[in-house]
C-alpha positions as CSV (number, residue, x, y, z in Angstrom):
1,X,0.0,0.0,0.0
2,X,1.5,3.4,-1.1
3,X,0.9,6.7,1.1
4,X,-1.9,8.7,-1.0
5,X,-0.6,11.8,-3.4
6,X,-1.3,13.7,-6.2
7,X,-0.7,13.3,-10.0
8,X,2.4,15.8,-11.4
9,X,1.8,17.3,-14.0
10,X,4.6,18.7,-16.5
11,X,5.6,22.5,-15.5
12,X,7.9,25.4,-16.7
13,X,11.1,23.6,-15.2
14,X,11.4,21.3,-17.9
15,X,14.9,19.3,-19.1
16,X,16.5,17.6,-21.8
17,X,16.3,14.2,-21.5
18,X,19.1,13.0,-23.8
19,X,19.4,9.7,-25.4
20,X,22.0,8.0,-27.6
21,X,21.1,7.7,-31.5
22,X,19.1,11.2,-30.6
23,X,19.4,14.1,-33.7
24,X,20.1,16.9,-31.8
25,X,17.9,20.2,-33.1
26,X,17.5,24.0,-32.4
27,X,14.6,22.9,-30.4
28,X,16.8,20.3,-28.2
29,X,19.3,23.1,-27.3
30,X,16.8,25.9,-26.6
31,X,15.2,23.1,-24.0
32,X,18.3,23.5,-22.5
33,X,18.9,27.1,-22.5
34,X,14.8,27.7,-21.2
35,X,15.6,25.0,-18.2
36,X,18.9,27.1,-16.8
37,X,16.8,30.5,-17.6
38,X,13.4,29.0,-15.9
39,X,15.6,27.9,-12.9
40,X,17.6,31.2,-12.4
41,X,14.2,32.8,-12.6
42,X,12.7,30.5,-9.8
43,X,15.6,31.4,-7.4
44,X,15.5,35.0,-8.1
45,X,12.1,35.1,-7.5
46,X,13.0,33.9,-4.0
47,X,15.0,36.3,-3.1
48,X,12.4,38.9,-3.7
49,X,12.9,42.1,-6.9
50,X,14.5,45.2,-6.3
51,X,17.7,47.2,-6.5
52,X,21.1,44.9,-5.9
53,X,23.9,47.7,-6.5
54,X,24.4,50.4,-8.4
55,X,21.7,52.1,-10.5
56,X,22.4,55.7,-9.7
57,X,20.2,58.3,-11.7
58,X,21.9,61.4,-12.2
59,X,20.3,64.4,-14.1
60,X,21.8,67.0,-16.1
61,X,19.4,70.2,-16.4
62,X,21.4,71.6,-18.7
63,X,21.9,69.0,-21.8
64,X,18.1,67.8,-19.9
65,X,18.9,64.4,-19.9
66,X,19.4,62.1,-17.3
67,X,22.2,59.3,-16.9
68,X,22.0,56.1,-15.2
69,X,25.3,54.4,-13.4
70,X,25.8,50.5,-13.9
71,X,24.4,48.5,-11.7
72,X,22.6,45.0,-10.9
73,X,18.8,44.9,-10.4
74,X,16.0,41.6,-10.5
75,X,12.9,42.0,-11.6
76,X,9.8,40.5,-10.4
77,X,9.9,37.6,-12.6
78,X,13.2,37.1,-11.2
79,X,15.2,37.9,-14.1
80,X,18.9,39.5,-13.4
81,X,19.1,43.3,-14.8
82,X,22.4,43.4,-15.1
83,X,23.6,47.5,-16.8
84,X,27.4,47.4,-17.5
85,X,27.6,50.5,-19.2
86,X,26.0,54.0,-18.3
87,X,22.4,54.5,-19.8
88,X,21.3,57.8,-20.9
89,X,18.0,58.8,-21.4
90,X,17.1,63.0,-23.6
91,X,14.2,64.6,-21.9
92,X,14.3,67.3,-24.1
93,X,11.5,65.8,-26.0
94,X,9.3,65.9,-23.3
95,X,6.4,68.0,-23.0
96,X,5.6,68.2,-19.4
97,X,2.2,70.4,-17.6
98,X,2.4,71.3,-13.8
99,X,3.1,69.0,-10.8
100,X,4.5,66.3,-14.3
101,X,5.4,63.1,-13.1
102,X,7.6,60.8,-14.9
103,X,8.8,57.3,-13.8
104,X,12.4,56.1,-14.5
105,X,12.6,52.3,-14.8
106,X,14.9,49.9,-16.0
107,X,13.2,46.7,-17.7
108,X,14.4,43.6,-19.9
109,X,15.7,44.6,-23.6
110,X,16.4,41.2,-25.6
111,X,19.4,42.7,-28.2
112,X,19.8,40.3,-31.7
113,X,22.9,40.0,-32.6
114,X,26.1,38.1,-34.4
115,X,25.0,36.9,-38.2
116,X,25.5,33.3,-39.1
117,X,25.1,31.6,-42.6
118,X,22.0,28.9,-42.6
119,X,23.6,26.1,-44.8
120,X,20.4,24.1,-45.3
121,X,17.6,22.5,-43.1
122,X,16.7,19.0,-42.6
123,X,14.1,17.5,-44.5
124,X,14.1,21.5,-46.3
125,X,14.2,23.1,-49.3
126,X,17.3,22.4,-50.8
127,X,16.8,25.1,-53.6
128,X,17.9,28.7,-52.4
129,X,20.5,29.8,-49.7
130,X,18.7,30.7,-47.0
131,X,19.1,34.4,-45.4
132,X,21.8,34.4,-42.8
133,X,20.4,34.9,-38.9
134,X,21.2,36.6,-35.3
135,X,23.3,33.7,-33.6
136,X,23.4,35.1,-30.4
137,X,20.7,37.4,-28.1
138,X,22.2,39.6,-25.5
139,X,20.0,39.9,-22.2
140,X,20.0,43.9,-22.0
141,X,18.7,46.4,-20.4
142,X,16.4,49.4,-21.3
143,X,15.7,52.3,-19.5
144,X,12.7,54.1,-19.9
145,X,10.6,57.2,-18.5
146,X,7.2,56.4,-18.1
147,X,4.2,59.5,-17.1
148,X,3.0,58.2,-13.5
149,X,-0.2,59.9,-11.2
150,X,-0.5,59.8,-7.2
151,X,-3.3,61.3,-6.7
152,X,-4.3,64.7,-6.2
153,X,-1.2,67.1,-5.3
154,X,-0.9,70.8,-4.9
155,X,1.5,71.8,-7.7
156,X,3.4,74.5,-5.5
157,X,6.9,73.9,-6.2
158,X,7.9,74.2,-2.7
159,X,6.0,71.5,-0.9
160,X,5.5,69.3,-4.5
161,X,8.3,66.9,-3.7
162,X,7.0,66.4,0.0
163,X,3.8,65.8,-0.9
164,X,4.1,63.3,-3.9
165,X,6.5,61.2,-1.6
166,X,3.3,61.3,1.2
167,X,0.7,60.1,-1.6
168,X,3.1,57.4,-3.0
169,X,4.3,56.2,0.3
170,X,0.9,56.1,1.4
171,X,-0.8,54.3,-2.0
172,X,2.2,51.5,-1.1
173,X,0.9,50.8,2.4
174,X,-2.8,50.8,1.1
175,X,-2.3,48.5,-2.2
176,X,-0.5,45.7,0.7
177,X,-4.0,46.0,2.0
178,X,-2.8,45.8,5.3
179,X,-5.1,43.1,7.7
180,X,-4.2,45.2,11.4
181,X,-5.1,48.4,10.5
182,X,-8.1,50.8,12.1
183,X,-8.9,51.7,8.6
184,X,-10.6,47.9,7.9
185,X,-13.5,46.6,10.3
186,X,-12.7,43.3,9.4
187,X,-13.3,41.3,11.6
188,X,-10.1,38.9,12.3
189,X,-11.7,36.0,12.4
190,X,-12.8,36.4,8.6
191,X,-9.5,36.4,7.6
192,X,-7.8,33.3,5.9
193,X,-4.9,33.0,8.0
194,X,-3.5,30.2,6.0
195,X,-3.5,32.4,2.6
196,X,-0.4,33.3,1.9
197,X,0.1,36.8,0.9
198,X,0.4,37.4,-3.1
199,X,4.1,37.5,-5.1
200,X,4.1,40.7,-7.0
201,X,5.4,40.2,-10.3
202,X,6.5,43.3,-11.9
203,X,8.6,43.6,-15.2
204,X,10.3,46.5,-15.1
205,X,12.7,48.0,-11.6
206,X,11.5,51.6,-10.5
207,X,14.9,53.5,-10.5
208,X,14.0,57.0,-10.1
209,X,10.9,59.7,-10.3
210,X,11.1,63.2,-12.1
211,X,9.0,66.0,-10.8
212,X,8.6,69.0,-13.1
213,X,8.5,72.3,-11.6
214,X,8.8,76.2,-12.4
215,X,12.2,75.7,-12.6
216,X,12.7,72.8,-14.4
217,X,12.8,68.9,-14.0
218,X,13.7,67.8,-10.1
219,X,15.4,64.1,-9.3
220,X,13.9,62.5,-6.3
221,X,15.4,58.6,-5.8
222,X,13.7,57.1,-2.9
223,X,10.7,57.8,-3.5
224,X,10.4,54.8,-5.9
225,X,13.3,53.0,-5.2
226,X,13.2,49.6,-3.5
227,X,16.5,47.9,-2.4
228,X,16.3,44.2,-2.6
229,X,16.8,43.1,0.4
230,X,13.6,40.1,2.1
231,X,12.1,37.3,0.2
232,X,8.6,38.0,-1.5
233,X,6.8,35.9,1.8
234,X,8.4,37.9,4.9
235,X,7.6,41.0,2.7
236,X,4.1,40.0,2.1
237,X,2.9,39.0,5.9
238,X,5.0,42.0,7.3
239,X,2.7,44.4,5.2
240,X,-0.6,42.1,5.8
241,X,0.7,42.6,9.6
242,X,0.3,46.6,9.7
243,X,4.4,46.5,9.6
244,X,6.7,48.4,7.5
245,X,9.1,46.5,5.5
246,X,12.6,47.1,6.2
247,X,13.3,48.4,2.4
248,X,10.0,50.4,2.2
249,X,11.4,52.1,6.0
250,X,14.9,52.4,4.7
251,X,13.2,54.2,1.4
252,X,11.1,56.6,3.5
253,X,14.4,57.2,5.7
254,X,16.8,57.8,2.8
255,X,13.8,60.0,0.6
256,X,14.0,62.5,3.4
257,X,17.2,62.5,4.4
258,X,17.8,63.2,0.8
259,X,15.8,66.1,0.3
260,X,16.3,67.7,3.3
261,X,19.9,67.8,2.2
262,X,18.8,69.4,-0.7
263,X,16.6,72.1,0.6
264,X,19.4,73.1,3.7
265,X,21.9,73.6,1.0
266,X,19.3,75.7,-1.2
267,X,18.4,78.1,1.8
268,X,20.9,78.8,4.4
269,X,24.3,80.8,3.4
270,X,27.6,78.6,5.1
271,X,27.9,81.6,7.0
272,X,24.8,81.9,8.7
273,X,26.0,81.2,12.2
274,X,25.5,82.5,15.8
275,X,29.2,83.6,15.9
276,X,29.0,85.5,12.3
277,X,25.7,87.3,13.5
278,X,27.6,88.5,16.5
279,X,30.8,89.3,14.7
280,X,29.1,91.3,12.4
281,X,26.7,93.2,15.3
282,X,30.4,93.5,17.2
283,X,31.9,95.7,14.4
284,X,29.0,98.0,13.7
285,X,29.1,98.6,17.1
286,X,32.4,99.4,17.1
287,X,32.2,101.7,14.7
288,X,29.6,103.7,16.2
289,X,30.7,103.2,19.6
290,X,34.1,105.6,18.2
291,X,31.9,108.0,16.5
292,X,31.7,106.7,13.1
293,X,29.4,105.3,10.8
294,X,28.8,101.5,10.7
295,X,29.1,99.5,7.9
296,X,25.4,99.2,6.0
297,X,27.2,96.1,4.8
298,X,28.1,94.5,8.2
299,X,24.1,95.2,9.4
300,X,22.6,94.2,6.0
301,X,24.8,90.6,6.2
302,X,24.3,90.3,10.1
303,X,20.3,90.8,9.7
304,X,20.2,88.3,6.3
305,X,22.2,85.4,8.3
306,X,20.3,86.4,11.3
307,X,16.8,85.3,9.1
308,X,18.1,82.8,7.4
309,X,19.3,81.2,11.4
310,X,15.3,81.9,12.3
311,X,13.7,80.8,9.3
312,X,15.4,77.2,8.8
313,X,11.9,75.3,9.6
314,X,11.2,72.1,8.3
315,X,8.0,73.6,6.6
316,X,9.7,76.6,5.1
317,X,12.0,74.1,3.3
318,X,8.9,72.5,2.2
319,X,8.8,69.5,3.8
320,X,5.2,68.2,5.4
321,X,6.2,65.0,6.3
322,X,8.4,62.8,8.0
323,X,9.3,59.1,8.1
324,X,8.5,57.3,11.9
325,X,12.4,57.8,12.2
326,X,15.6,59.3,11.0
327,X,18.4,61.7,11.4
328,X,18.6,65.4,11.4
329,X,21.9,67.5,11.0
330,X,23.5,69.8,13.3
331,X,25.8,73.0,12.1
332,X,28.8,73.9,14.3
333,X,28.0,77.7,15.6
334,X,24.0,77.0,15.5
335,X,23.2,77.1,19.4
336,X,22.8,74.0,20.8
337,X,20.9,70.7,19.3
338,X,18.1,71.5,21.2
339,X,17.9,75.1,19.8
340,X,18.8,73.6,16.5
341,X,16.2,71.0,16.2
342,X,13.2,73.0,18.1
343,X,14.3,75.8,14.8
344,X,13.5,73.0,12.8
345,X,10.9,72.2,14.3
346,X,9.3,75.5,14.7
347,X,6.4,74.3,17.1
348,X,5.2,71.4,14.3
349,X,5.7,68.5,16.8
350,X,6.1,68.3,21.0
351,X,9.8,67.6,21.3
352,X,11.1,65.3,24.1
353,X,15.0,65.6,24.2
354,X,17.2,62.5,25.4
355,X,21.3,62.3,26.1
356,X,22.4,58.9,25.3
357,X,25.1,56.8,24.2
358,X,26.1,57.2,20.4
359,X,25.4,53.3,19.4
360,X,22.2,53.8,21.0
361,X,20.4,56.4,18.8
362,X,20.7,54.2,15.5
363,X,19.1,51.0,17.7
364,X,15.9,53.6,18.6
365,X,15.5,54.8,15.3
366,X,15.3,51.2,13.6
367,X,12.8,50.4,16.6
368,X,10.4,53.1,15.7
369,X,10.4,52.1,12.0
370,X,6.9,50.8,12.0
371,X,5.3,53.6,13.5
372,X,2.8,56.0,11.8
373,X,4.8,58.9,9.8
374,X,5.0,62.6,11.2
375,X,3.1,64.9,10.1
376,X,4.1,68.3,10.7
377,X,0.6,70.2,10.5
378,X,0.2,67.9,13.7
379,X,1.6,70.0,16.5
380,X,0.4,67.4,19.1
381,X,2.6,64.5,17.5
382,X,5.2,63.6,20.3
383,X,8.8,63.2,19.1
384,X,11.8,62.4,20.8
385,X,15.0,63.8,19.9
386,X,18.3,61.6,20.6
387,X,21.4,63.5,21.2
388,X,24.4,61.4,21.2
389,X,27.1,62.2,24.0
390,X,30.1,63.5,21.9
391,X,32.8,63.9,24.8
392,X,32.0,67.1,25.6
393,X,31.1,69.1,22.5
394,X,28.0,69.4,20.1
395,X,27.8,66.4,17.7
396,X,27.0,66.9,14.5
397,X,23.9,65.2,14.1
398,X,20.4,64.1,16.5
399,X,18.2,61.0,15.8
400,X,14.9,61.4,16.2
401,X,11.6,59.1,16.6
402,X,7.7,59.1,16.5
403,X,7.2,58.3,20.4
404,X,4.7,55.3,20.9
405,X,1.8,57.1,23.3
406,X,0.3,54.2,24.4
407,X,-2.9,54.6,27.2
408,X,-1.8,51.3,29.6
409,X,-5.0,50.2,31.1
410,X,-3.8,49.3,34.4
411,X,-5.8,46.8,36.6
412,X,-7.6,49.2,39.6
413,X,-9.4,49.2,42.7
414,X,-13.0,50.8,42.3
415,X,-14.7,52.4,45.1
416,X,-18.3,53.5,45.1
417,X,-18.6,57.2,46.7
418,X,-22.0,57.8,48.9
419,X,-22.8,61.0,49.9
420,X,-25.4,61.4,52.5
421,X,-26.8,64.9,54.3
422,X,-27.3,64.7,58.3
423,X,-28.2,66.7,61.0
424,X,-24.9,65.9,63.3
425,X,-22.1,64.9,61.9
426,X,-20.3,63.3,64.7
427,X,-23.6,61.6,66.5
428,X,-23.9,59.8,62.7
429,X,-20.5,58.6,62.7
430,X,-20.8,57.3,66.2
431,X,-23.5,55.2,65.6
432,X,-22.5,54.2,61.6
433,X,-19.4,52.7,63.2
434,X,-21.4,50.9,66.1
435,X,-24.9,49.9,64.6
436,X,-24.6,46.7,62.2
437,X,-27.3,48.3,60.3
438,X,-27.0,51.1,57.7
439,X,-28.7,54.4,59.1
440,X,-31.5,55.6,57.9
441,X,-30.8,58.2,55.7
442,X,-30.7,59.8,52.3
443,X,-28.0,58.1,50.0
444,X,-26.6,59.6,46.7
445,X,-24.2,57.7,44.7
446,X,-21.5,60.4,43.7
447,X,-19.7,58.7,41.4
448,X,-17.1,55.5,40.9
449,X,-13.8,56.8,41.8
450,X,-10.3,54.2,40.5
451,X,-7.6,53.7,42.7
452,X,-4.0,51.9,42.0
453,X,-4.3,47.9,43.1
454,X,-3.5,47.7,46.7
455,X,-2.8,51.6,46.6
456,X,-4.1,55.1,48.2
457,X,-2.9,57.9,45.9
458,X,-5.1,60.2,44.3
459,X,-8.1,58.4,42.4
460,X,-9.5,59.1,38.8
461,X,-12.6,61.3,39.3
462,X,-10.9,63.2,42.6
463,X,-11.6,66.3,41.0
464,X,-14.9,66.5,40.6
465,X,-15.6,65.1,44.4
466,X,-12.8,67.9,45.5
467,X,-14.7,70.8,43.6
468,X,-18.2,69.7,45.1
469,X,-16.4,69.4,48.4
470,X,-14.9,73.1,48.7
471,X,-18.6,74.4,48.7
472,X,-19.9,72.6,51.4
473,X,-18.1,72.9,54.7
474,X,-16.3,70.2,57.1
475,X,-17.0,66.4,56.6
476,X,-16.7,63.3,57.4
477,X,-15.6,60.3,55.9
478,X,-16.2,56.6,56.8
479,X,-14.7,53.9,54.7
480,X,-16.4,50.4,54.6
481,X,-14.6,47.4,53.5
482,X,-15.0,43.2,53.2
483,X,-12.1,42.3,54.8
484,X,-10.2,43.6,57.8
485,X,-7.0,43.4,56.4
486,X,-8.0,45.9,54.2
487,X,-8.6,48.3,57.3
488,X,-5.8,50.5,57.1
489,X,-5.9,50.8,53.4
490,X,-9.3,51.7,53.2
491,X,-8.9,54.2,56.2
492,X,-5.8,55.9,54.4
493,X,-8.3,56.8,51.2
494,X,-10.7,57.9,53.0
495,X,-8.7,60.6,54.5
496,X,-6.6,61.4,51.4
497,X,-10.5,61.9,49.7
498,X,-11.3,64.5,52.3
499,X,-8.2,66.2,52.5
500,X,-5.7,65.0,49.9
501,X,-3.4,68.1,49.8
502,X,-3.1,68.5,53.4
503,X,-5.8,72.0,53.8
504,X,-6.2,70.8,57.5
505,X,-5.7,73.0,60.1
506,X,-2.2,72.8,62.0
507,X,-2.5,70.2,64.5
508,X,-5.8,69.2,63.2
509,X,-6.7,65.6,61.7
510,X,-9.2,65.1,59.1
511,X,-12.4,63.1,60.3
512,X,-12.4,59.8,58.6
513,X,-13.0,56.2,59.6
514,X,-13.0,52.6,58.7
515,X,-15.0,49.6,59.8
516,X,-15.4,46.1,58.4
517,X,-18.7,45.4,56.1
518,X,-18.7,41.7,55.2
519,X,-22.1,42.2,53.0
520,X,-20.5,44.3,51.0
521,X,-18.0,43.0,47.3
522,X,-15.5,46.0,47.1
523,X,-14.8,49.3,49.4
524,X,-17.3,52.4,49.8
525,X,-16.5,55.3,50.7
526,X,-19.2,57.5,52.7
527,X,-19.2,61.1,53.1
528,X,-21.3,63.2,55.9
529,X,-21.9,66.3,55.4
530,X,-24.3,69.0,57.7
531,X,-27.7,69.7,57.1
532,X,-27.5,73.7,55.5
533,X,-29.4,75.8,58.1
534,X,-30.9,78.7,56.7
């Protein structure tokens, strides 16, 4: 008896089979060549698509071209890439509107070539030389520019490059179709959680994305650029997850990174620095100081560098968005990273500022790399800002990080508070604490006050019981609890509820009590307060 299995059926990873007294054909030897290319394909496949090395885009506003370095790249079919020399690519013919988007990928280009004379087929026409044929096919590449949409953008120049890096980083986190995400009632239980996730195919390798502007074409890399780096499956449940793929976080890292660079270097002078600004101040007032005119110059310069210090904001450079994590740079004669970055900042996000060991900062920004993306129109978004301990001076750059603000529902005690109105205080308490029976008076349930488990620090809802209480005079508190061991506890609440900030007189103590209530299933809390005469 054999163990039960299914038929195979003939695939794609198909082999010669040679035999002696076989006439080997065209056919015969392309079988061979398909089986090596179908099985290189199948193991590049595993290993997911993406950039390997290389593949720098460069572009040239002037000739308006753009050049791409060598490099090694697999596609999604799992098909090597491989561009040994530099690939150039005119723009000039392009016609772009506002906000223009234009791909740059590299795909497969099969290239003909090396002629051979056809001396005669078998079992062919033997009349006639037949035309001579391309002997050999090189396995190219091509690189193209391709239009591409995101969405709706706002065309300013400024903030274009931001925002189409937003709407593309966020189309790639909604076409995974994430399965933990607050945007999908799903319900878990509907999912098929032995599905694997999808293998995306593509044909082509996104190198590169053009943005036109006012001023002309702009070369953003990150943006579309995937390093190859996790196999199709981890890449697939990471995303189904709600997690961010390590080459989809280093892209968003790297994109702003990148373009920050860009717009620092675009808008603040080398010499806009504290010590400049002063330098410049010193000498005018120098001159004036000695009777003589200052310099226009030396105030013009000093007031310029002085802007362009108070100006550097992450907005003004035009960006809108940030990835859960990255770096920012520091400028020797700045102020200090915390007046740097807050700057940078300009009241966009609550800053939290941390000291800590160098090797530590990259650790906390590759543990944040999941997290949600800043946005700086947010001012409530919490972000931490690492400085690393340099030995005594200012480094040269911060980490920072999306803090995670989790709500921790903690485990509590709850305690019901009474409120009850009598005519003598202290003839109530007497007998509450010595009759086994509840008096008989009004009760009204204040409210359902939280305390920490086996605690007696302030409760949630102590405020509202605190304002009530300022209106109405002295009290008394009796605490009532199941167990006796609880005594102490219970007693130590009830006093912190009547006077939790210590208003009592000098020398005086507030009136609470405690007595065991076996009827009852949690504490209570009573408060006695004087009829109101008049």
């Amino acid at each position: 008896m054999t163990d039960p299995g299914s038929t195979p059926e003939r695939g794609s990873l198909a082999r010669l089979h040679p035999i002696d007294g076989m006439l080997l054909r065209s056919t015969h030897l392309e079988r061979i060549q398909g089986y090596a290319a179908s099985l290189s394909a199948a193991l590049g496949r595993a290993g997911g698509h993406g950039v390997v090395s290389g593949y720098r885009v460069r572009l040239d506003p002037v000739k308006r071209e753009i050049a791409v370095d060598p490099g090694l790249a697999v596609d999604g079919q799992g098909r090597p890439l491989l561009l040994e020399a530099t690939a150039t690519v005119d723009l000039s013919g392009l016609s772009p509107g506002p906000a223009d988007l234009r791909l740059v990928v590299a795909t497969r280009a099969d290239v003909p070539f090396g002629q051979e004379e056809i001396y005669g087929e078998l079992c062919g026409d033997p009349v006639g030389a037949p035309a001579p044929q391309h002997a050999y096919v090189s396995e190219s590449v091509r690189v193209e520019v391709r239009p591409v949409t995101v969405g709706s953008v706002d065309a300013a120049d400024l903030t274009l490059r931001s925002q189409v890096a937003n709407a593309w980083f966020e189309r790639e986190r909604q076409e995974a179709r994430p399965w933990i995400s607050v945007d999908d009632a799903t319900p878990l239980t509907a999912r098929d959680w032995a599905d694997p996730p999808a293998e995306p195919r593509p044909a082509e390798v996104p190198v590169a994305l053009l943005l036109w502007t006012s001023k002309g074409w702009v070369l953003d890399t990150w943006t579309v650029r995937r390093e190859r780096v996790d196999p199709p499956a981890r890449r697939g449940w990471e995303s189904r997850l709600g997690l961010r793929p390590w080459n989809v976080f280093l892209a968003q890292l790297l994109q702003f990174e990148d373009m920050l660079s860009d717009a620092m270097r675009r808008a603040a002078p080398r010499d806009a620095t504290d010590e400049y600004v002063l330098g410049r101040l010193r000498t005018a007032h120098s001159r004036l100081s000695r009777g003589r005119s200052a310099s226009l110059r030396d105030v013009t310069e000093a007031m310029d560098a002085m802007e362009a210090l108070q100006s550097t904001q992450l907005r003004d450079l035009g960006i809108v968005e940030l990835p859960p994590a990255g770096f920012l740079p520091l400028v020797p004669g700045r102020g200090s990273a915390e007046q740097q970055v807050s700057r940078l900042f300009g009241g966009s996000a609550t800053l939290r500022f941390r000291r800590c060991p160098a090797d530590a900062v990259p650790e906390a920004v590759e543990e944040a790399r999941h997290r949600d993306r800043i946005v700086l129109s947010d001012a409530g978004t919490a972000v931490e800002i690492l400085i690393p301990r340099a030995c005594g001076r200012e480094p040269g750059w911060v980490g920072f990080r999306r803090l995670a603000e989790c709500e921790y529902d903690e485990p509590s005690d709850l305690v019901d508070v009474y409120l009850c109105t009598v005519g003598d205080v202290s003839a109530f308490v007497t007998s509450f604490l010595a009759d086994p029976e509840l008096p008989p008076v009004e009760w009204a349930m204040l409210r359902e006050v939280a305390y920490p488990p086996g605690g007696w620090a302030l409760p949630e809802g102590q405020e509202e019981i605190e304002s009530w209480r300022s209106l109405t005079g002295e009290m008394a508190a009796v605490a009532l609890t199941p167990s006796a061991g609880r005594l102490p506890l219970a007693a130590g609440r009830a006093a912190m509820l009547l006077d939790p900030f210590g208003r009592t007189p000098r020398g005086a103590m507030p009136d609470y009590h405690a007595r065991v209530w076996d009827e009852l299933d949690r504490d209570v809390i009573v408060l006695a307060k004087p009829v109101e005469i008049g």
